[in-house]
Every structure is written in structure tokens, then in C-alpha cells.
N, C-alpha and C positions, 0 to 999 in steps of 0.2 A: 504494500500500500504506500503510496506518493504523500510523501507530509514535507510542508513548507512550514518552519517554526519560524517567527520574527519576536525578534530582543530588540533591547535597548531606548525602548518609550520612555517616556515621563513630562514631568513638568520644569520648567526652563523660563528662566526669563528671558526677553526678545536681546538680540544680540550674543545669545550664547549656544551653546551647540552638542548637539547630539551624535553616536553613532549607531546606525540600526545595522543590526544582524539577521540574516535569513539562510538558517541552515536545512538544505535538503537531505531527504530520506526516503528511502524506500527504491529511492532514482537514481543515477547519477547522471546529469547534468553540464558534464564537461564540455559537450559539445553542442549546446545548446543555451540561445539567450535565454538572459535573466532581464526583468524589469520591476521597477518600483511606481507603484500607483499610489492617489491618496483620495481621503472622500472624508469631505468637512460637514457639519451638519447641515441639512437641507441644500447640500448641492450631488451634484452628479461625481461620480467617481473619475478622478482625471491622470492621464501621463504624470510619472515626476523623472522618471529617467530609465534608460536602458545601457545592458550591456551584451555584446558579444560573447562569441563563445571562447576566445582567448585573452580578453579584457581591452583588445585592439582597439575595441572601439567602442562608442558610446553616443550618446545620444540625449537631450536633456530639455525638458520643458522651458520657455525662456524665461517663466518667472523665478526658477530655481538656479539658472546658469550663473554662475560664478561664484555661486555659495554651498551649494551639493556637489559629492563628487561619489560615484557609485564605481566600486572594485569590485572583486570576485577572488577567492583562493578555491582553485576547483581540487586541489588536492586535501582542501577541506570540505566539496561539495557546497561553498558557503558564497554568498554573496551579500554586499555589506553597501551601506547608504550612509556617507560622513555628511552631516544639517551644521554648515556653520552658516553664522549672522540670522539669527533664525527671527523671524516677524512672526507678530498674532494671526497674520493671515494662513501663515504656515501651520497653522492648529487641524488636525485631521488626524485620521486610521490611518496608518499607513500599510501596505498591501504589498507581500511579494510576491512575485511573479514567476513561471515558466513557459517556456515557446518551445513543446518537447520538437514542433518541425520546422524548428527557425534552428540557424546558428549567427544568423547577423544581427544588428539591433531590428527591434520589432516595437513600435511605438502604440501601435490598436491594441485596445484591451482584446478586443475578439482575435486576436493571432496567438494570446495564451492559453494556455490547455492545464495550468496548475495554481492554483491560488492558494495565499496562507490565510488565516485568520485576522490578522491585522494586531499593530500595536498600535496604542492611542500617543500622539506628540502633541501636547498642550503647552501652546506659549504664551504666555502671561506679559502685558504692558506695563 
């Protein structure tokens, strides 16, 4: 059985920073994107960033670009979401991702085939 576990939530005041953890099981994933979703109260669930299957490349919503930065250790099955400069607007679930028949980045939610549970990232003004 496919299990996506995401770590590393909490509460944070705006300007400080998070790293979220999403470790695969049941899969392994090495050769296949990873991506990070998020879904804030009363809005739609949206892109926050992708990764390839070698970590070559990536791919990043523009309201998160230059303050997120999304790796992957496949030799952990793990891929991993760094939240610096973090705003109230950045408050959401956040959502890991698999693309078992992608290996490049893959930005539509509908192109993944695995989803975790979500951790909650609450940032406080």
C-alpha cells in the first residue's frame, strides 16, 4: 500500500520559516515527480511546487518563487518543501504529491496518482 506521510507543520510567525517533509512508502519513487500542493480555507486546492525525478529540475508557483525551494533525497524515498519568508497568506494544508507516470515536473493536480494527508502551516501577523 502507497503512503505519503508529510512533517514538519506548525505555527510560525510571518517572516520565519518552515521545512516540510514527505516521506514515501509502500513505492519507491525514484523515478518519478514529486509535487507540493496547498489548500487554505474556503479556496481551491492550488500548485506550490514541483520536482523531477533526479531533482534537475523544478518548477514553482510565482507567489512562492524565491522563498520555497523543494528537494528530494530518493535514496530516502523523501521529498522535502524549505517555507522561508513565510506571509499569513501562506497559511494552508499543505499536500504531497506523486506523478507514478510523470518523471519531469508535473504542475496539474490531475497528472498525480498519490496524495498524502496534508500538514497544517499556520502563519500568524
Amino acid at each position: 500500500q502507497v503512503q505519503l506521510v508529510e512533517s514538519g507543520g506548525g505555527l510560525v510567525q510571518a517572516g520565519g520559516s518552515l521545512r516540510l517533509s514527505c516521506a514515501a512508502s509502500g513505492r519507491t519513487f525514484s523515478s518519478n515527480a514529486m509535487g507540493w500542493f496547498r489548500q487554505a480555507p474556503g479556496k481551491e486546492r492550488e500548485f506550490v511546487a514541483a520536482i523531477n525525478w533526479n531533482g534537475g529540475g523544478t518548477a514553482y508557483a510565482d507567489s512562492v518563487k524565491g522563498r520555497f525551494t523543494i528537494s528530494r533525497d530518493n535514496a530516502k524515498n523523501t521529498v522535502y518543501l524549505e517555507l522561508n519568508s513565510l506571509k499569513p497568506e501562506d497559511t494552508a494544508v499543505y499536500y504531497c504529491a506523486a506523478a507514478w507516470r510523470f518523471s519531469n515536473t508535473v504542475v496539474s493536480a490531475s497528472m498525480y496518482d498519490y496524495w498524502g494527508q496534508g500538514t497544517q502551516v499556520t502563519v500568524s501577523s
